[in-house]
Residue frames as qw, qx, qy, qz and C-alpha x, y, z in Angstrom:
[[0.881, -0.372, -0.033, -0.291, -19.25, 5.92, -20.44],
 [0.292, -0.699, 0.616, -0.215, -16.96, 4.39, -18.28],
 [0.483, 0.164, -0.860, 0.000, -15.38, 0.61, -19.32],
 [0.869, -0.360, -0.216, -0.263, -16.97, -2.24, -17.42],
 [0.222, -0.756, 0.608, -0.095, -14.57, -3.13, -14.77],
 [0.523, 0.366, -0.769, -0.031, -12.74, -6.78, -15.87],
 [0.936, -0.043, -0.344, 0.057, -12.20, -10.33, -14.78],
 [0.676, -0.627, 0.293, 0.253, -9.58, -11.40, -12.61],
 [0.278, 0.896, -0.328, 0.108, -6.03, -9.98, -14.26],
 [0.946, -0.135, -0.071, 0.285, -3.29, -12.30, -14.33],
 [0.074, -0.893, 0.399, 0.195, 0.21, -10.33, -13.35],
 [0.876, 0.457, -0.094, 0.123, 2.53, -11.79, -15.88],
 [0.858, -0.118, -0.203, 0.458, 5.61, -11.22, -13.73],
 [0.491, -0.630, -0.031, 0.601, 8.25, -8.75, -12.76],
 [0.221, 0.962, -0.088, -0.133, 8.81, -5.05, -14.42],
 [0.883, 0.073, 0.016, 0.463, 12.67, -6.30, -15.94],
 [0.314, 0.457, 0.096, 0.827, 13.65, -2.79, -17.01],
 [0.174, -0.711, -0.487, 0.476, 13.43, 0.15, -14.72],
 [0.223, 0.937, 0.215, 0.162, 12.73, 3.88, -15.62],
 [0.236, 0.474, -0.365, 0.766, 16.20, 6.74, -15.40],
 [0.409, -0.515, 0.268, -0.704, 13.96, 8.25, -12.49],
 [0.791, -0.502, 0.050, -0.347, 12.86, 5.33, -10.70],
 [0.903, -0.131, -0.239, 0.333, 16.25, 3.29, -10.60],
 [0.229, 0.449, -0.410, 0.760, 18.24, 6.80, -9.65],
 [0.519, -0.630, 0.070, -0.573, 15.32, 6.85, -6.93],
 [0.933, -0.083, -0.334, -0.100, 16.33, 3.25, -5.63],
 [0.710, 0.327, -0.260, 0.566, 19.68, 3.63, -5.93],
 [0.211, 0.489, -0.485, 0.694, 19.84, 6.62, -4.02],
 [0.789, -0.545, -0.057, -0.278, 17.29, 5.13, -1.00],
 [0.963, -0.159, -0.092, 0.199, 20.18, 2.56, -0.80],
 [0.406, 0.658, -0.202, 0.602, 23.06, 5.32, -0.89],
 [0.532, -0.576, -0.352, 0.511, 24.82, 6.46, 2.19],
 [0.209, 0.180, 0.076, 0.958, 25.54, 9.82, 0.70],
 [0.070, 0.403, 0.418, -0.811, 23.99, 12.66, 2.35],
 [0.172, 0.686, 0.661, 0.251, 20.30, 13.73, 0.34],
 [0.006, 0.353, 0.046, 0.934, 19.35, 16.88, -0.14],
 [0.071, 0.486, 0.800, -0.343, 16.69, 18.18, 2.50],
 [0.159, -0.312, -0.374, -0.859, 13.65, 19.73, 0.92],
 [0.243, 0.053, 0.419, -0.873, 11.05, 21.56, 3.01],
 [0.338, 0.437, 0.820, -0.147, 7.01, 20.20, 3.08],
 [0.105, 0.786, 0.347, -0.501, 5.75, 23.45, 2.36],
 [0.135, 0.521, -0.484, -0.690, 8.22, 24.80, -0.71],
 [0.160, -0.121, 0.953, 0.226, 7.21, 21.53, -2.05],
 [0.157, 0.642, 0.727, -0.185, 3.52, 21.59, -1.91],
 [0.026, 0.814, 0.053, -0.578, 3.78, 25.31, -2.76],
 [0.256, 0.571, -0.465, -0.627, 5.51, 24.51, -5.93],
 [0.821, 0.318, -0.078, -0.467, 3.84, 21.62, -7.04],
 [0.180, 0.502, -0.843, 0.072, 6.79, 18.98, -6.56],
 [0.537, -0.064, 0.788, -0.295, 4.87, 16.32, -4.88],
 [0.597, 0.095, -0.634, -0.483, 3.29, 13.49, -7.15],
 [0.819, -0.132, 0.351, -0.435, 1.68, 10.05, -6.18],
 [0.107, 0.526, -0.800, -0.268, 3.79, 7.08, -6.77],
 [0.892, -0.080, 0.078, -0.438, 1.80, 3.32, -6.99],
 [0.118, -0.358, 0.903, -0.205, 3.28, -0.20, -5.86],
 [0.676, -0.182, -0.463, -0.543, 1.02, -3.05, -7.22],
 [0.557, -0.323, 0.652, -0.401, -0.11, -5.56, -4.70],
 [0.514, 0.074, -0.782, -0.345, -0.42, -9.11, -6.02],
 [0.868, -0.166, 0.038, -0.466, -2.92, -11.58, -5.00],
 [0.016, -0.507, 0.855, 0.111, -0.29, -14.44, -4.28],
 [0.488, 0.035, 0.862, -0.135, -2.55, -17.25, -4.29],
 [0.535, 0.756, 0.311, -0.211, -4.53, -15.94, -7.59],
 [0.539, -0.150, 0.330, 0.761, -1.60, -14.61, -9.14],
 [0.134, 0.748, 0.438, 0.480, -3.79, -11.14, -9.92],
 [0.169, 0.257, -0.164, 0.937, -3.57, -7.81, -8.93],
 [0.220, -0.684, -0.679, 0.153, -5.42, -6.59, -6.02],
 [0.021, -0.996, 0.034, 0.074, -4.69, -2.76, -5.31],
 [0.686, 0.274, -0.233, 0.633, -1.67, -1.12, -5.02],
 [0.430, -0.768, -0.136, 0.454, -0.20, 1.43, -2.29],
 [0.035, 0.964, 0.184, 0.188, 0.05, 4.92, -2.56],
 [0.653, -0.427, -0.238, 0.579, 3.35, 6.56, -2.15],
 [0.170, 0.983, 0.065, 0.034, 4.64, 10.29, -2.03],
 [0.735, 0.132, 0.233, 0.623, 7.39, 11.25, -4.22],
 [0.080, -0.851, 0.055, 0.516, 9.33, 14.75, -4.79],
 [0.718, 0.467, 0.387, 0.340, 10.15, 15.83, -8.34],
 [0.491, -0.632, 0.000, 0.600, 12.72, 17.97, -7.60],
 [0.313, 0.944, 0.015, -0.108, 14.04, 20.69, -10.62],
 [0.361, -0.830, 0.387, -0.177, 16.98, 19.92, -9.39],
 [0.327, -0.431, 0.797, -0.270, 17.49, 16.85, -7.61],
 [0.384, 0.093, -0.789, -0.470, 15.61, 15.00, -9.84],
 [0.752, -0.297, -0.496, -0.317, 12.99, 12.39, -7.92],
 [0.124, -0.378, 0.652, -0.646, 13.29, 12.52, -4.00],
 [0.573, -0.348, -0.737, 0.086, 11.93, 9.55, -1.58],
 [0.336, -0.803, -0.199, -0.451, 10.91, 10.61, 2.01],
 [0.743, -0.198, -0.194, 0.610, 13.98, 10.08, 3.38],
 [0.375, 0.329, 0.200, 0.843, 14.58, 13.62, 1.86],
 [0.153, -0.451, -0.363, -0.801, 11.28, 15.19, 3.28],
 [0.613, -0.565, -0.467, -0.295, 9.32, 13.55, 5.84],
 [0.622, -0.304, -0.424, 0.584, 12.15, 13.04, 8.70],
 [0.286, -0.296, -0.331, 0.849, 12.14, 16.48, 11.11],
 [0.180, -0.571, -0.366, -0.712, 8.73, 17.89, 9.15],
 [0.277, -0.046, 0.500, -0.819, 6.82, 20.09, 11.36],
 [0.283, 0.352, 0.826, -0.338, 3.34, 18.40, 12.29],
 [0.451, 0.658, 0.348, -0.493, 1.12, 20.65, 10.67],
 [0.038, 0.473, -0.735, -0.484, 4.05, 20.29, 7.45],
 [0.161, -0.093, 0.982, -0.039, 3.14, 16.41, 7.60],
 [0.377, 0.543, 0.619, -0.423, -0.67, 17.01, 8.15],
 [0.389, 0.708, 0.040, -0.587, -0.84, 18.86, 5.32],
 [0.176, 0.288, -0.918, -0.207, 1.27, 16.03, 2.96],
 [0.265, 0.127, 0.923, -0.250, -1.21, 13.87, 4.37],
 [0.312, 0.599, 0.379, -0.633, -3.94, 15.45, 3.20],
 [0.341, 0.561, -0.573, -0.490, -2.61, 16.41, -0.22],
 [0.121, 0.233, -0.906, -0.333, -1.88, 12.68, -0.71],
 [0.300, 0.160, 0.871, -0.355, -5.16, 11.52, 0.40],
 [0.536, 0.528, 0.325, -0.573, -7.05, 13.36, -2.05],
 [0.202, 0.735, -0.473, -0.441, -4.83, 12.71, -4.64],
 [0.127, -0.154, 0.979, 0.035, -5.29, 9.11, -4.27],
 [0.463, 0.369, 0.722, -0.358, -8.63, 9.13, -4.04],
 [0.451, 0.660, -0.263, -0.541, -8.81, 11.34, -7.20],
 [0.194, 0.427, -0.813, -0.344, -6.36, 8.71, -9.02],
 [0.518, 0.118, 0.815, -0.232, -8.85, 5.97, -8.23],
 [0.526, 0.619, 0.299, -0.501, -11.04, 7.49, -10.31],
 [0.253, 0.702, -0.564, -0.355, -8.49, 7.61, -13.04],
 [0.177, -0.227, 0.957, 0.029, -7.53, 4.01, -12.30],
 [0.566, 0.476, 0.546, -0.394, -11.86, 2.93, -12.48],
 [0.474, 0.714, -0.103, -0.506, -12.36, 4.85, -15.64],
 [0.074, 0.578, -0.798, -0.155, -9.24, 2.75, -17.32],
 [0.896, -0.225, -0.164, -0.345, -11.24, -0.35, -15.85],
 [0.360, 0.308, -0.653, 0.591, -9.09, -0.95, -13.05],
 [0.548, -0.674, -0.067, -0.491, -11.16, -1.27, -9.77],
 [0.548, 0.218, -0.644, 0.488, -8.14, -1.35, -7.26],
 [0.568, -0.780, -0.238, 0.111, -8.11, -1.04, -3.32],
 [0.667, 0.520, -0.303, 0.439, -5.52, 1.33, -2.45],
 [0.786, -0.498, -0.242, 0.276, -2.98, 2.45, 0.41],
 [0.267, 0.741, -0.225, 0.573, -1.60, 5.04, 1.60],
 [0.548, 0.035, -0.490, 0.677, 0.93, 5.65, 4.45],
 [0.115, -0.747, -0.249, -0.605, -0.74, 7.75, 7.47],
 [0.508, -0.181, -0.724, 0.431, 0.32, 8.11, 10.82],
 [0.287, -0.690, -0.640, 0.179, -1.68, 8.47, 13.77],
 [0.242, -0.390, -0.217, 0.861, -0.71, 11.83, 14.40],
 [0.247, -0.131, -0.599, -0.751, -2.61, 13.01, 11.03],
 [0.330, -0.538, -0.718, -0.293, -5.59, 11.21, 12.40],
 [0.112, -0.673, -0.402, 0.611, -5.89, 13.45, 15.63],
 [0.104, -0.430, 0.069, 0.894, -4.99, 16.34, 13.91],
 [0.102, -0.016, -0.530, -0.842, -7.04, 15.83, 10.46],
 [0.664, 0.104, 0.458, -0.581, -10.41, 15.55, 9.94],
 [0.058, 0.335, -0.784, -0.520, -9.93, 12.45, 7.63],
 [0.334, 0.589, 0.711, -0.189, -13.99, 11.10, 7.67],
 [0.177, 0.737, 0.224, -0.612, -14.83, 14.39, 6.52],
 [0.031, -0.720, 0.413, 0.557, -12.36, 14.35, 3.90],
 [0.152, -0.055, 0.949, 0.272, -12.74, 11.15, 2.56],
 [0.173, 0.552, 0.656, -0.484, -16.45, 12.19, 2.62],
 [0.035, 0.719, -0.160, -0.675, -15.56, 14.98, 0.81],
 [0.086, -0.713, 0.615, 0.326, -13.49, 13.65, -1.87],
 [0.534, -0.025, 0.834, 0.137, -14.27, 9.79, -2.09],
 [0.112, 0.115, 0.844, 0.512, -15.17, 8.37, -5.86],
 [0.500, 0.113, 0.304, -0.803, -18.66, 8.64, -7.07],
 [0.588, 0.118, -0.755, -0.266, -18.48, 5.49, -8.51],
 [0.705, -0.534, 0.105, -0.456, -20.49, 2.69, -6.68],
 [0.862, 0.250, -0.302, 0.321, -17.53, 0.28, -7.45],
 [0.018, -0.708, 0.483, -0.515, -15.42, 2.33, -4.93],
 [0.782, -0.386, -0.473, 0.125, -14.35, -0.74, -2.39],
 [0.716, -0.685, -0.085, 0.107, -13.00, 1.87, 0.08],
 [0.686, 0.591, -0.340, 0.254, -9.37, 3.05, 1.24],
 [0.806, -0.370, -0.394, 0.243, -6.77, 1.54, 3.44],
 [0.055, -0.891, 0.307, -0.329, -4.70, 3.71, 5.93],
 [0.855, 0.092, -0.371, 0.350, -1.38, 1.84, 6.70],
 [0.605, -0.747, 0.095, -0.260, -0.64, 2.53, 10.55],
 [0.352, 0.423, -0.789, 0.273, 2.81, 1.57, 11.83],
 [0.628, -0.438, -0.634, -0.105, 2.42, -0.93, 14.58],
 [0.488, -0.192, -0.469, 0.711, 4.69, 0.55, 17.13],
 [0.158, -0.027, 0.171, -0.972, 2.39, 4.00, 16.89],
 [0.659, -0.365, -0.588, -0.294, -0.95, 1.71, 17.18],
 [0.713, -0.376, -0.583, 0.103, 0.16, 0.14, 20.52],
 [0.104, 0.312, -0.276, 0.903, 1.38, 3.68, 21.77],
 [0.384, 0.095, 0.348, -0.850, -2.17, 4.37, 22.54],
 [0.032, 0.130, 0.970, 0.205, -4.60, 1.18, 22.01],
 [0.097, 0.609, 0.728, -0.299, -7.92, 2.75, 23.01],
 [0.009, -0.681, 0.066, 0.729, -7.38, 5.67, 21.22],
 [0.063, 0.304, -0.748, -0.587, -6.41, 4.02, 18.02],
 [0.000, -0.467, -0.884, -0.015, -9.93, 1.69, 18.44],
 [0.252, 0.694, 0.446, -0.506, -11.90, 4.53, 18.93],
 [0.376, 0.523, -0.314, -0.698, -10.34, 6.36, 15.40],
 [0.009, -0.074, 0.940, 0.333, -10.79, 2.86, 13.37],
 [0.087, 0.568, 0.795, -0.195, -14.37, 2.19, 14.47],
 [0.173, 0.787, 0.100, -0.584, -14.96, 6.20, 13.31],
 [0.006, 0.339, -0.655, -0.676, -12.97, 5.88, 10.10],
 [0.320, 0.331, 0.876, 0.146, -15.10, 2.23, 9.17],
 [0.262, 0.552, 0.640, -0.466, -17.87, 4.59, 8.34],
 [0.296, 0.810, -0.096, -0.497, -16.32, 6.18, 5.57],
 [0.883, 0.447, -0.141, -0.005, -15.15, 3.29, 3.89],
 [0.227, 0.732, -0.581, 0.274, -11.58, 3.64, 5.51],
 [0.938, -0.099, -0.308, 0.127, -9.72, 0.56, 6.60],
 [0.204, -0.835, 0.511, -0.023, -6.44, 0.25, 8.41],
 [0.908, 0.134, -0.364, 0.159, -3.94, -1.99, 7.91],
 [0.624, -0.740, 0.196, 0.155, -1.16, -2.47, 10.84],
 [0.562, 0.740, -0.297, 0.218, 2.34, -1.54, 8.78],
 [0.066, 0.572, -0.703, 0.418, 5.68, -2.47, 10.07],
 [0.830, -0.329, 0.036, -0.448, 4.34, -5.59, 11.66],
 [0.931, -0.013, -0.191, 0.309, 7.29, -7.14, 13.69],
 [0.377, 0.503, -0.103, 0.771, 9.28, -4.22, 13.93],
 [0.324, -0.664, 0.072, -0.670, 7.33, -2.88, 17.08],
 [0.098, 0.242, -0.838, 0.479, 7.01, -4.16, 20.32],
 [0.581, -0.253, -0.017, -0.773, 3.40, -4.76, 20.83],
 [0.315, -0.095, 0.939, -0.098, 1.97, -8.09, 22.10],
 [0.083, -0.292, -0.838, -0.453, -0.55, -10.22, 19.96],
 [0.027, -0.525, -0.850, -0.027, -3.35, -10.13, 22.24],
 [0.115, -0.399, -0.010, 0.910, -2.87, -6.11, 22.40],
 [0.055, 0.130, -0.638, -0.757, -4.77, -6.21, 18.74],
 [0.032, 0.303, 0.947, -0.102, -7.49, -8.49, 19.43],
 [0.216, 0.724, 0.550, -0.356, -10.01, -5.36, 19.84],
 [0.075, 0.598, -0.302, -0.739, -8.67, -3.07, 16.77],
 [0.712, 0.424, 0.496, -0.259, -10.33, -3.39, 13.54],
 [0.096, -0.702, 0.433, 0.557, -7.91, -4.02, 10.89],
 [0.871, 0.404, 0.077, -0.270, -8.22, -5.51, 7.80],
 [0.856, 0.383, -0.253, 0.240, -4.22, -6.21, 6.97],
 [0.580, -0.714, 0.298, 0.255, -1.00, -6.81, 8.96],
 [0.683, 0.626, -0.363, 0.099, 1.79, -6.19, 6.47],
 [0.930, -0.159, -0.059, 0.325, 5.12, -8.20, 7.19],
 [0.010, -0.906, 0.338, 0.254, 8.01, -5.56, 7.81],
 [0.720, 0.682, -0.131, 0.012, 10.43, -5.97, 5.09],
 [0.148, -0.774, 0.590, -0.176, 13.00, -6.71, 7.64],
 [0.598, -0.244, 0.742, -0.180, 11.82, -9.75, 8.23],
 [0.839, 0.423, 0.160, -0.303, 10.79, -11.10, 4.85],
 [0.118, 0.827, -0.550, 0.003, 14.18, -10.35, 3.88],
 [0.292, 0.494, -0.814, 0.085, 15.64, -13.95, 3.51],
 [0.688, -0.104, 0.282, -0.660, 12.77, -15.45, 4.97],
 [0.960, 0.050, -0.037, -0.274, 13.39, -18.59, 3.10],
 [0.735, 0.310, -0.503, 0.334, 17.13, -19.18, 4.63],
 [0.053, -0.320, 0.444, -0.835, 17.07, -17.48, 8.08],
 [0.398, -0.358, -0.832, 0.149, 15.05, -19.69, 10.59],
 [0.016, -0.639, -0.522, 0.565, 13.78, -16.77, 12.71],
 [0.108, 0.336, -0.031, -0.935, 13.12, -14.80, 10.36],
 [0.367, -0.046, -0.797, -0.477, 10.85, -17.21, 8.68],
 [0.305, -0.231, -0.806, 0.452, 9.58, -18.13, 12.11],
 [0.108, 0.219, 0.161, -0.956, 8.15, -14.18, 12.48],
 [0.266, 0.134, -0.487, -0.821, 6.57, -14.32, 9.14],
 [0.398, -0.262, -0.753, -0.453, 4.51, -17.44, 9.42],
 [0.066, -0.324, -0.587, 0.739, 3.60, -15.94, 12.94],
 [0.005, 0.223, -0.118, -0.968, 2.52, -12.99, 11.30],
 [0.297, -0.029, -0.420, -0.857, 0.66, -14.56, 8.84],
 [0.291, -0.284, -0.889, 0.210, -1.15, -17.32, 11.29],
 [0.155, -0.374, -0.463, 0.789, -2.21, -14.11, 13.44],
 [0.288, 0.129, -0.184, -0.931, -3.54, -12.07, 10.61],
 [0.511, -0.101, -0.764, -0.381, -5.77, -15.20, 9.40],
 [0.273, -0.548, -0.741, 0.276, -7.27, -15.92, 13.24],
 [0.073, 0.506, 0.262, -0.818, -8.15, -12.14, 13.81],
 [0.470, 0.512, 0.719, 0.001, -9.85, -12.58, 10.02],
 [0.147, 0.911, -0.091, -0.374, -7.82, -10.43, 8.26],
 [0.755, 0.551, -0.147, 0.323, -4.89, -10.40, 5.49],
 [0.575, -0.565, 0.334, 0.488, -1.00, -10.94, 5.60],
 [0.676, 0.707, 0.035, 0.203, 0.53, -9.14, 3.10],
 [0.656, -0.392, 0.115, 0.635, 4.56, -9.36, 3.12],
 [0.337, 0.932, -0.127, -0.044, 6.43, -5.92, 1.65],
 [0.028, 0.851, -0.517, -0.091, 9.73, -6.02, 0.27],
 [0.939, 0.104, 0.327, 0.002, 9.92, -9.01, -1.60],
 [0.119, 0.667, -0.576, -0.457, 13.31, -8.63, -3.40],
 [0.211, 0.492, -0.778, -0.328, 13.77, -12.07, -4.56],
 [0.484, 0.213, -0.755, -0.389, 12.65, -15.64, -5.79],
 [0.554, -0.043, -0.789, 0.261, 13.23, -18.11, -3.35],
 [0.085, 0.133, 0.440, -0.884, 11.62, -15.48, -0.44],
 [0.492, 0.125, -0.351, -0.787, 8.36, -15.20, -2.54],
 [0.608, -0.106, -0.786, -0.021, 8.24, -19.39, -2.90],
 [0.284, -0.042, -0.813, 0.507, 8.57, -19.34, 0.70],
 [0.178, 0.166, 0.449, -0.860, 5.72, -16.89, 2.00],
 [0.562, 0.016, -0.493, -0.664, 3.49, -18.63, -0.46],
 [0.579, -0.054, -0.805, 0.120, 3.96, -21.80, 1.55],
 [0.182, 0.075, -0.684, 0.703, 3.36, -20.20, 4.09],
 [0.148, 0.691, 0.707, 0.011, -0.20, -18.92, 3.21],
 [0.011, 0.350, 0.141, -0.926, 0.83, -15.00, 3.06],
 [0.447, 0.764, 0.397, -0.244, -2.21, -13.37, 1.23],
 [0.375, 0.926, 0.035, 0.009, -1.22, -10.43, -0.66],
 [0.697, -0.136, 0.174, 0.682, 3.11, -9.12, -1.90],
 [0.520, 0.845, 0.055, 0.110, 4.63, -6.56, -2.72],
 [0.307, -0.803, 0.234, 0.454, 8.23, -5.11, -3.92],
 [0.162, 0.699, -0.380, -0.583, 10.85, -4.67, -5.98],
 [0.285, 0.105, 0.933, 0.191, 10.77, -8.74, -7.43],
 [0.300, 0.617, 0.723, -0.086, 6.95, -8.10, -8.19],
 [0.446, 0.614, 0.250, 0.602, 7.16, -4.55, -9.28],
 [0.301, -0.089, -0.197, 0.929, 9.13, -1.08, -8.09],
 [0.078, 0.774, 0.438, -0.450, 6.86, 2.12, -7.14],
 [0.291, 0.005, 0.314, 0.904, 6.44, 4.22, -10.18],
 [0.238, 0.206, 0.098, -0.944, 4.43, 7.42, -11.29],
 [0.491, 0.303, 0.635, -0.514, 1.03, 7.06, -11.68],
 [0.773, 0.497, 0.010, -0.395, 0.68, 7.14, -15.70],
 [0.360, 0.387, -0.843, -0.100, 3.53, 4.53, -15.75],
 [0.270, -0.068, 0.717, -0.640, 1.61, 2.90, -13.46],
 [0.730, 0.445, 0.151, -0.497, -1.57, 2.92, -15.55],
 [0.476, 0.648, -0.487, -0.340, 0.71, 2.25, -18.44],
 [0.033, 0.491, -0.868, 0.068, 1.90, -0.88, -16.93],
 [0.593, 0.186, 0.607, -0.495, -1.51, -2.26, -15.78],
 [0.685, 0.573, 0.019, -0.450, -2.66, -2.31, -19.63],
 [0.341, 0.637, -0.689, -0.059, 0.70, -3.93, -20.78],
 [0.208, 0.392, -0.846, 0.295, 1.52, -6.74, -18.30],
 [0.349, 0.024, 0.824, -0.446, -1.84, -7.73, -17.07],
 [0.360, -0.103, -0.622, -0.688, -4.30, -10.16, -18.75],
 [0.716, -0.153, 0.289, -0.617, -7.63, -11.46, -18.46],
 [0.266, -0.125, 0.950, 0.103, -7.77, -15.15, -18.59],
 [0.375, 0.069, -0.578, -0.721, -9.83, -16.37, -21.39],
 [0.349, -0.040, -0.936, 0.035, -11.13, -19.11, -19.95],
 [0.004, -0.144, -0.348, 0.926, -12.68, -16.91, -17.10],
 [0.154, -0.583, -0.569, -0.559, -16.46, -16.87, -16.98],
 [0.148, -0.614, -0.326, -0.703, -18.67, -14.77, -15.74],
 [0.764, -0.640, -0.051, -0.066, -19.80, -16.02, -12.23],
 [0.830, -0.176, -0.051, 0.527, -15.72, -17.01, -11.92],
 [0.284, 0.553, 0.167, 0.765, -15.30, -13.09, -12.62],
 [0.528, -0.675, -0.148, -0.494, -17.13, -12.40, -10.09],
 [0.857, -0.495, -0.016, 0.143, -15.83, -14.23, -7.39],
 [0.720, -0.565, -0.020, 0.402, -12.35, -13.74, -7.83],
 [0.317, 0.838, 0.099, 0.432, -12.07, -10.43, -9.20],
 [0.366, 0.207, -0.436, 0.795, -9.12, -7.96, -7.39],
 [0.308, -0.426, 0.097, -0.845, -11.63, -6.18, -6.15],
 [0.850, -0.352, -0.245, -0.306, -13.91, -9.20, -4.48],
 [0.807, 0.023, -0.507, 0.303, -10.62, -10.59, -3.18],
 [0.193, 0.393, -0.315, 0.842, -9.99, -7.62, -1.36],
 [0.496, -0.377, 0.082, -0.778, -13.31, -7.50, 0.16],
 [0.839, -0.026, -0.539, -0.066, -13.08, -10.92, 1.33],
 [0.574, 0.151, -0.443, 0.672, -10.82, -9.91, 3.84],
 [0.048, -0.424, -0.002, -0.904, -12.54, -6.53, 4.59]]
């Protein structure tokens, strides 16, 4: 039988120590040396792809709400590849088919995550092209949890392909809803859209592009974006969650501001999915104090749906 899922899960702070693999992975994001390119297809064909996870923190709870889904290469080689290495110049139907892979592979790991008693929302990177081209209801149909605890899973949309085609993107969001599949609007700042452009798209989170969070509490416009950002997400009745939090005094600041939800490397780096697990059991408690009905209410999971 499957653990009862838990209380609300204090996150006891930042991962201090990274893994060999995930700080060579960092390191070499931030490298200017040339990467190796590896093909979609040899990859997938030999089993080289994994599912990396990125908690999300509840900033105002100080608890874990989900975490986002990323895809990593485990090269023979080259040791742990980012998608710098992979994704640029894939062929569409390459991509589609990465998409796919990771979608089920997330949904699978839910299950993994549940079972653990973990009931997380997660995210995964998808862009619109995937959604013409897959059938990703069907799949998620297919595939989703059979737990009734499943709250659903988000598909993180850049903004600048959203506002390409606005009626198009409303028509797949309003189709997705049915299968439990949010969107969240990714890269938010970074595009060129206008606010009231959004008004009819049904999103549940506008994440803060990590350009702009970046120094967010010394850099007058770039603070200026953010508490746009998060003002906008909070009248359209949705979450701001900022990515790429590197550092203290950035964090302080997008609290003040109201941001919902955080992640990055301050809070914790993306690592493989049974360090991942491994970290969840280690570094998060339940608060003793914590009754029942107060379990309820502001469990990761309820906080998410609040938003939803």
């Amino acid at each position: 039988m499957a653990p009862q899922s838990p209380g609300p899960r204090q996150w006891s702070g930042p991962i201090e120590k990274l893994g060999d693999a995930e700080r060579r992975s960092l390191l070499d994001n931030m490298s200017a040396r040339p990467r190796p390119r590896i093909e979609i297809e040899e990859a997938l064909r030999n089993g080289w792809f994994e599912m990396w996870y990125q908690p999300k923190i509840d900033l105002k709870r100080k608890c874990l709400a989900g975490a986002e889904a990323l895809a990593r290469i485990r090269h023979p080689r080259f040791g742990v590849l980012l998608p710098g290495s992979f994704i640029p110049g894939g062929a569409d139907d390459s991509i589609s088919r990465l998409a796919e892979h990771a979608l089920v592979a997330a949904l699978d790991n839910w299950t993994t995550f549940d079972e653990a008693g973990f009931n997380l929302h997660l995210a995964i990177n998808v862009p619109v092209s995937v959604l013409l081209r897959l059938p990703v209801s069907a799949l998620v149909d297919k595939h989703r949890p059979k737990s009734e605890r499943w709250p659903g899973i988000i598909l993180e949309v850049t903004e600048d392909q959203i506002v390409r085609d606005m009626r198009l993107a409303q028509e797949i969001a309003h189709q997705l809803k049915v299968s439990g599949i949010k969107i969240a609007i990714d890269d938010f700042g970074a595009g060129y859209s206008s606010f009231s452009s959004l008004r009819e798209l049904p999103f549940i989170e506008i994440k803060l592009d990590g350009s702009f969070v970046k120094n967010c509490a010394t850099d007058a416009t770039n603070a200026a974006i953010c508490q746009t950002a998060i003002d906008l997400a909070h009248r359209f009745g949705s979450a701001a969650v900022a990515e790429g939090i590197e550092n203290a005094a950035d964090l302080q600041a997008l609290m003040v501001m109201g941001c919902d939800f955080g992640q990055g490397v301050l809070i914790a780096p993306p690592v493989p999915q049974e360090r991942f697990l491994d970290l969840l059991r280690q570094r998060v408690s339940k608060p003793a104090a914590a009754t029942s009905s107060q379990n309820d209410s502001a469990s990761p999971q309820n906080a998410m749906h609040r938003v939803a």
